[in-house]
N, C-alpha and C positions, 0 to 999 in steps of 0.2 A: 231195777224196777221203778226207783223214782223217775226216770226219764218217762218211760212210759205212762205212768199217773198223770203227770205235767201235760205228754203228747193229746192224751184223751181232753185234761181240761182245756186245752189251749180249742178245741174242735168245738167243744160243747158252750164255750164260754161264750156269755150275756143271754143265750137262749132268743128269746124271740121279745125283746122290750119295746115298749110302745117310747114314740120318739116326747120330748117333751114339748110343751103347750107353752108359746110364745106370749110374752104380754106385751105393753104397750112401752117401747124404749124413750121416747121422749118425755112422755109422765113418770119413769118408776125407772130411775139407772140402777138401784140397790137391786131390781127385780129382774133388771138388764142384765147384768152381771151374772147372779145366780143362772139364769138363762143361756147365757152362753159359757158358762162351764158344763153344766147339764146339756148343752146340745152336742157340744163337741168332742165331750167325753161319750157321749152315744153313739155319735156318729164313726167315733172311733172305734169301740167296740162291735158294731155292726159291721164293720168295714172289715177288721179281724174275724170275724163268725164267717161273713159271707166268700171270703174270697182265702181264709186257712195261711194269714200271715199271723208271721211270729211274734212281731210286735211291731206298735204306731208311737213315734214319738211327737208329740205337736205343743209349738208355743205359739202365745199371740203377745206382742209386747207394744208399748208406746217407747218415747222417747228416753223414760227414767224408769219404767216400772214392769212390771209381766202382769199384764192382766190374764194370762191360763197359761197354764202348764200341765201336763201329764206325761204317763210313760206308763201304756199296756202290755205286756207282752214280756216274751221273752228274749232278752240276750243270746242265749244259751240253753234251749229246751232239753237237750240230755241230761245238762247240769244241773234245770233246775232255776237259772241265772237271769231274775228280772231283771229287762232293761230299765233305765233311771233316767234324769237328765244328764246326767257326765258318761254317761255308755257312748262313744264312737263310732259311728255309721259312716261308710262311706260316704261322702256327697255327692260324686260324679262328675257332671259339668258345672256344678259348682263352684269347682275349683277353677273356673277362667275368670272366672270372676276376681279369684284373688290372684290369678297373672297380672292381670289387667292391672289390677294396683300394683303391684309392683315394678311394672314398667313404667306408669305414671311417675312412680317417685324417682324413677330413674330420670323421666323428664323433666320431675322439678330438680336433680340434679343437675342439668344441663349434658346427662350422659346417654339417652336419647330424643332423635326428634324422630316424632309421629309420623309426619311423611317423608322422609326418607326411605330410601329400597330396603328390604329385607337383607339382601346380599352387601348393605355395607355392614354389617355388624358378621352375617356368616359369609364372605367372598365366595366359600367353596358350593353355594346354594347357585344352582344355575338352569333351571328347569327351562324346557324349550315354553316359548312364548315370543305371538309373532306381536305383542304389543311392547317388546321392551320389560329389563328388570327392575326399570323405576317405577312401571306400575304396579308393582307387588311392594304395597308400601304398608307400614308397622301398623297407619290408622285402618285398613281395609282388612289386614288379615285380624284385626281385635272387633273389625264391625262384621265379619262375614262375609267382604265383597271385595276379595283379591281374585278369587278365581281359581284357587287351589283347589285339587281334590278333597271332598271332603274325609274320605278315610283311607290309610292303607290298610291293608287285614294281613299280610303274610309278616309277619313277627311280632302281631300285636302285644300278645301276650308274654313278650322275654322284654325287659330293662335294657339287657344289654345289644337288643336290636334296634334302638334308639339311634346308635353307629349307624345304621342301614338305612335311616330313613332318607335322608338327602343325597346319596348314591341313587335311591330307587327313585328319586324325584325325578334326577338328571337326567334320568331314562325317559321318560313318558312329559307331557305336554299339560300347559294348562288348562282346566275344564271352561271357564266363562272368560270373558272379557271382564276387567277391571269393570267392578259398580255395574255389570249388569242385571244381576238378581242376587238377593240373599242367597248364598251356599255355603251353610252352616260347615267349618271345617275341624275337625278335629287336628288333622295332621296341620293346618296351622299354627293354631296352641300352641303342639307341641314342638314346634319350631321358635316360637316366641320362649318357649321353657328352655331352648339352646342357647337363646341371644341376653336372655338372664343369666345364664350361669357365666355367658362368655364375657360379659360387662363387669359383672363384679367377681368373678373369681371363687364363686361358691357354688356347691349342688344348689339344684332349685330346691329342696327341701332346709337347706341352711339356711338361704335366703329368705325364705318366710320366714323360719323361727326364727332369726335378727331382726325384722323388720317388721314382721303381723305379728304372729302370735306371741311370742314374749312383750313386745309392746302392750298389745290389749288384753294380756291375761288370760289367753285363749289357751286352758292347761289342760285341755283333752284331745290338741289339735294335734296332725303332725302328716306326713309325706310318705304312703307304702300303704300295705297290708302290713306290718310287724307289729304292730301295737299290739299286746299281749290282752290289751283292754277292748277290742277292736268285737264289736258284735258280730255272730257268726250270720253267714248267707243260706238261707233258706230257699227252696224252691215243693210247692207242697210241705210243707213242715219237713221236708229233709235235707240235711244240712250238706253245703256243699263247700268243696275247697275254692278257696279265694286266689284267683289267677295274679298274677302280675300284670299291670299296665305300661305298656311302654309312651304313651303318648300321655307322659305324670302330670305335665303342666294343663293338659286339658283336662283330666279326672281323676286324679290320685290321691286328692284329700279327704283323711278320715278327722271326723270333727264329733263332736259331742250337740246335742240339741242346745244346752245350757251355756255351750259356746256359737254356737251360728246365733244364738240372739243377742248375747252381745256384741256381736260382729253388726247387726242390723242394727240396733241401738246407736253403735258408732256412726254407722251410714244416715239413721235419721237426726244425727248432731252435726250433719254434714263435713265429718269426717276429727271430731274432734272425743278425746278422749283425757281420760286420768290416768296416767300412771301409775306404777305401784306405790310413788312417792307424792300422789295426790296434786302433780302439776298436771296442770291442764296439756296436751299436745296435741298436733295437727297428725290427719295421716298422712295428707294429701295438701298440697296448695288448695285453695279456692279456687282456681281456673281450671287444676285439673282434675277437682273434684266435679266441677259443672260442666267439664266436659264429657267425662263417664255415660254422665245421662243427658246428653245433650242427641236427639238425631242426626246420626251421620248417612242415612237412606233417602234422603231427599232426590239425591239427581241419580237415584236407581232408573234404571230401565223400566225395569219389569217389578220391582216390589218400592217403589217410592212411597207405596199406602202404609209401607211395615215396617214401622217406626224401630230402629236396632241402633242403640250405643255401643260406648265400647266394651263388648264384651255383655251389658247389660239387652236383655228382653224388652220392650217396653211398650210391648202388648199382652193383652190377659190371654191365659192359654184356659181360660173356661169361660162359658157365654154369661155368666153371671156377672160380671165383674166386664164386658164388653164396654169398650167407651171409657173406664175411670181415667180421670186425668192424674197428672202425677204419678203417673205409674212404674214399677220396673220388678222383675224378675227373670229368676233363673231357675233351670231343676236340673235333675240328675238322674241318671240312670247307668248304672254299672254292675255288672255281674252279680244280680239277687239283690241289690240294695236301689232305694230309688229317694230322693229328696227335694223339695220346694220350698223357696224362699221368696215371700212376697212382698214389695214396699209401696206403701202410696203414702208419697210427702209432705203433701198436701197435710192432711190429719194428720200424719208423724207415726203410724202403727206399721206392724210388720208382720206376719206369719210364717213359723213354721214347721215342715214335717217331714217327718223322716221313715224309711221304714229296710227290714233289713230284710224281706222278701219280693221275689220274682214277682207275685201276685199283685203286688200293694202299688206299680205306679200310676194308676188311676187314682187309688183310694189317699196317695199325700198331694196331690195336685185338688181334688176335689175337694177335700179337708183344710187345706192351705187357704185355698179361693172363700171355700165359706166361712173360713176365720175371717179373713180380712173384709168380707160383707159385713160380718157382723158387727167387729171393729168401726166399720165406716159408721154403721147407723148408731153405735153408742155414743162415738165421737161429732157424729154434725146431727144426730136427733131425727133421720129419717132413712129411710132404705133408700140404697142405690141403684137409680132403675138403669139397668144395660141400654147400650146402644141396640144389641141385637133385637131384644124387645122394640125398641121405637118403632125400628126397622121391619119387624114382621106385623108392626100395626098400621104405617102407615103408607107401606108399598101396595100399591094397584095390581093386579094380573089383568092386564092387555094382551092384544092380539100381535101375532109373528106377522111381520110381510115379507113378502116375496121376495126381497133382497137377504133377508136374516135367514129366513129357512134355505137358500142357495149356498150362502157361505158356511153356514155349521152343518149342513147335514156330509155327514161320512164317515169313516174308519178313526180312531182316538186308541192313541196309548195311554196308557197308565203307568208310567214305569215301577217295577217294582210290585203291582196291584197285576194288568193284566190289560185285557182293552176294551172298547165297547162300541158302539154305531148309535150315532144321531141319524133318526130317518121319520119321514116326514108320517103324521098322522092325521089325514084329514085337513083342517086350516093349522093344527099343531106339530106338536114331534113328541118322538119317546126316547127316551137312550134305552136301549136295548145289552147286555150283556150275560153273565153266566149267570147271574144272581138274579137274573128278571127282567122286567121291563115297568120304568119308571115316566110320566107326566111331567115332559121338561113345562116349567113356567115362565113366561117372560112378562118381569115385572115393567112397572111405568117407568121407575128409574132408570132403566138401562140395563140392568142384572138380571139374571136368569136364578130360576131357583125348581126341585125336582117336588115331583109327588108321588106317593106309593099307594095304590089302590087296590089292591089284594092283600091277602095274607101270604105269608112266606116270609124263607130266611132272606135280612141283607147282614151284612158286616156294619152297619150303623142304624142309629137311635129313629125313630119316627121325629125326638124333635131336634137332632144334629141335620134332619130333611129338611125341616121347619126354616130352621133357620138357617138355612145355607141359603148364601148370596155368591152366582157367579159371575163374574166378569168376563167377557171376549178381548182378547189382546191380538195386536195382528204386530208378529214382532220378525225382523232377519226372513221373512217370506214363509212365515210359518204361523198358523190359526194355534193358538193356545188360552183355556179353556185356565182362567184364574179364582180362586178364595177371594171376594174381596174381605182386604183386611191382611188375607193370608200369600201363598203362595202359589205359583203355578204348580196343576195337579196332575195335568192330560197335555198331550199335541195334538192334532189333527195330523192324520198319518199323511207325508207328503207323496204324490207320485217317482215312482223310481227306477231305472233303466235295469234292465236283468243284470244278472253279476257277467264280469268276464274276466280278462286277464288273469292275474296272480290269484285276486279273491276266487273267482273260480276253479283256480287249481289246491286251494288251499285247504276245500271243502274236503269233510272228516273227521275221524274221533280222535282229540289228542291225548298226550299222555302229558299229568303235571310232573314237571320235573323239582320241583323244589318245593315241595312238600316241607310241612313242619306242626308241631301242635298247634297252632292256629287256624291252620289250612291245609286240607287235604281235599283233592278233588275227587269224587270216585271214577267221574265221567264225567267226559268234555265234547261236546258235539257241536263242529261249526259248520252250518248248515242255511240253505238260502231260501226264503218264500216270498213268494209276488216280488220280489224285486229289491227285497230286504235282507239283509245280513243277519244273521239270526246264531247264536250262543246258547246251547244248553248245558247246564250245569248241574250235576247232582255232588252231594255232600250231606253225610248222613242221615241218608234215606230222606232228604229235602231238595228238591228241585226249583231250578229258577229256568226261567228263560229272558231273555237281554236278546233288546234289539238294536239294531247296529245301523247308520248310515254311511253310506262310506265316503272319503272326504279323495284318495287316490288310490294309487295302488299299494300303497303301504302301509294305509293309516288308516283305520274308521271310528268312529264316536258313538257312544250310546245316546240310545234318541232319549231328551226330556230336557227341561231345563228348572229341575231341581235339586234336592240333596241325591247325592250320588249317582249323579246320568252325570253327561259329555264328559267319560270318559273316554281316552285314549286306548285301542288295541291295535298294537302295533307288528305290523307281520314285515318278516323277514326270513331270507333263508338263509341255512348254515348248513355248510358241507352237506348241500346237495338237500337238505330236510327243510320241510316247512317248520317256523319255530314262532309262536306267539306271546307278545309280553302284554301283561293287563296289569297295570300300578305294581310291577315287580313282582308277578305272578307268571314264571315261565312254565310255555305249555309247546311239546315239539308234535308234530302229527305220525300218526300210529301209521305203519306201512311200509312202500320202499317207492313210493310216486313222493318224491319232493319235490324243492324246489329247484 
């Protein structure tokens, strides 16, 4: 019965509290202070009330000191079991953060170099690519821009499918060209977490404990779901079992709140720490600490505006915080658990936030961000006005000419979202889609930005409309439709010859042959419209659709050029059967017409 007392308070808690009353941070820091405990502790609790998480862990620290700390919630709602600062939260992507260092020390060892191939450390790694295996080099896959797939999904969830993953690479192709756009990769990580273990002869979780955590006294840290200390995953306040990651070295560390800030504490001493023995020691060299956060997206293609180190973020993931200089983070998200870790150097503070429900990765991202606002104005004596702000004050809305409305208006995918039609209205345009019809803007700068003029549902904020700036890219003969700042989001749908040969005969429902708990198809349907290749997908009562251009007769790619498009589906026949591979996901066609 006490689980359920706990269940009820956890629903009912804070009630409906009024936020607190700001004063003046540059006259009154002692007023400062109390003020941003009292926001952040509010902000927390609201955040648990309104979205039914179990609990928010958030720190905000300088260089020597923790200016807030808290821990709401619970660890363990059946038991009863407040989380604390030393309760262990997954971190997620977090943890490339601490690959990253660890390869670095490998290279102040002189036992790797940055740009060297992937394939000298693993030979057996040989995925088809028509640019060469030297451009799949150690610094591109720690910056996002080798070109690998960003995820495999069939054995995500087994350890011991980790064997599998470079068999399944061999199979399929590379998605971008070297430094052509940020493509955030997980399955690279976790290829860096092979080339760790194969260098020094230890699990990647040995590896850390010798060289991070036992160093910095990180005593709630460690590698898995086993931690017996390990706070439970919530979705709706109901607790759920904690999978296995097979890709460890990209998300598998479970860390405590009261250790990520000493972890960030270290990072703001530029990588210098005390020992248990009160000597001072490094973590990193100096050059490849400044290299971590140095921009390696410069000569991107397509995201040269998105500043990405090794491994490090080094843009704000909230408009608040748009523009700070000296910046860098990371977050995480992994099965029910979500976390953010935020540094601006500059000042020397850091936030962060943890939390161990499905609900909550809005609510530690949002909370993180306005720690470290707050931070800034106690530290420099004045609030941090975003670039985005400048930006929606001092952009003009001018008129479209007749060369701009010829080249955007038409058919846009959205991979992953769905599509939509730029079409002309009047001297302007609207995008047009399922969700409505939106007031494209074209500012003075050159950026496009939307407006919503009626009521109804969108999937996003009236001021995430505000402030959205797009850019036109004309990239490989293809109109794409960019975030400035951010990513490419849309294509412009190219014209396409009807299907014929093979893909033609190949059309039909297939059957997944290699099914496993991570992946089970229910239905596979490949199927062609207007001249498009086209893939339906259902899996637990969730459907996708995935469109496909195709490159010959054996090969096509998912149209986009972001996180998880130009993929490889690769057709083939076997013993007389049409048979499709998708990143190690085989699929044979239902019937007795093969191929």
């Amino acid at each position: 019965m006490k689980w359920f007392v706990v269940y009820i308070t956890v629903l009912i808690l804070s009630g409906c509290s009024m936020a607190p009353s700001k004063p003046n941070f540059s006259s009154d820091q002692a007023a400062a202070r109390v003020y941003i405990k009292d926001s952040l502790e509010w902000k927390m609790s609201e955040a648990r009330r309104q979205n039914d998480i179990a609990s928010i862990t958030t720190l905000l620290v300088d260089k020597s000191t923790v200016l807030f700390s808290d821990s709401q919630g619970y660890a363990n709602v059946r038991q009863g079991l407040k989380a604390n600062l030393d309760t262990p939260y997954r971190i997620g992507s977090i943890t490339k953060v601490f690959t990253a260092i660890a390869l670095m020390q490998m290279v102040d060892e002189g036992k790797v170099d940055l740009d060297a191939p992937l394939n000298r450390y693993l030979p057996e790694f040989n995925i088809h690519t028509p640019y060469g295996q030297e451009s799949i080099t150690i610094r591109r896959i720690l910056s996002h821009q080798s070109g690998l797939p960003s995820e495999i999904d069939i054995g995500f969830k087994r350890y011991a499918a980790l064997d599998d993953l470079i068999p399944i690479l061999n199979e399929t192709y590379i998605s971008f060209a070297p430094e052509t756009a940020f493509n955030y990769s997980n399955t690279g990580f976790a290829l860096l977490g092979l080339v760790i273990e194969r260098i020094s002869g230890d699990g990647y979780g040995d590896y850390l404990e010798k060289n991070i955590f036992t160093p910095l006294q990180l005593k709630n840290a460690s590698v898995g779901n086993q931690d017996p200390r390990l706070a439970h995953g919530y979705e709706s306040l109901d607790a759920q079992n904690l999978p296995e990651i097979r890709d460890v070295a990209a998300g598998d560390i479970a860390m405590s709140g009261r250790d990520l800030a000493t972890f960030a504490q270290v990072l703001l001493n530029q990588g210098q720490y005390q020992d248990e023995n009160g000597q001072n020691k490094q973590l990193l060299s100096e050059s490849s600490f400044e290299a971590m956060f140095k921009v390696q997206t410069d000569n991107s293609a397509l995201d040269s505006d998105l500043p990405i180190g090794l491994a490090w973020l080094l843009f704000p993931p909230v408009s608040n915080l748009s523009g700070m200089p000296s910046f860098a983070w990371h977050g995480g998200s992994t099965y029910f658990f979500h976390s953010s870790l935020m540094i601006n150097f500059d000042l020397g503070v850091a936030s962060i936030a943890l939390t161990n429900s499905l609900e909550g990765n809005d609510s530690v991202v949002n909370i993180s961000g306005e720690a470290l606002a707050l931070a800034y104005e106690l530290k420099a004596g004045k609030s941090f006005i975003s670039k985005t702000k400048e930006n929606s004050i001092k952009a003009l809305v001018t008129s479209f000419d007749e060369a701009t409305l010829h080249k955007l208006e038409g058919r846009y995918f959205m991979p992953h979202v769905g599509e939509f039609r730029l079409e002309r209205s009047g001297d302007g345009m609207k995008a047009i889609s399922e969700f409505g019809k939106l007031e494209v803007l074209h500012f003075s700068d050159g950026s496009f930005g939307v407006k919503y003029n009626a009521f109804g549902f969108l999937p996003f904020s009236q001021e995430d409309l505000d402030q959205l700036r797009i850019e036109v890219r004309e990239f490989d003969d293809h109109i794409l439709l960019k975030e400035r700042g951010g990513v490419v989001f849309a294509q412009k749908a190219p014209k396409l010859k009807r299907l014929s040969g093979n893909w033609r005969d190949a059309l039909g429902r297939y059957q997944h042959l290699n099914p496993d708990e991570d992946l089970a198809l229910e239905r596979v349907i490949l199927r062609e419209m207007d001249g498009y290749l086209l893939v339906e997908i259902s899996e637990d009562e969730e459907q996708e659709t995935i469109y496909f251009e195709i490159l010959n007769n054996n090969r096509a790619v998912s149209i986009g050029y972001m996180r998880d498009t130009k993929y490889s589906l690769i057709l083939s026949s076997v013993n007389g059967m049409w048979e499709l591979n998708y990143l190690g996901t085989k699929l044979r066609k239902e019937g007795k017409d093969g191929g």
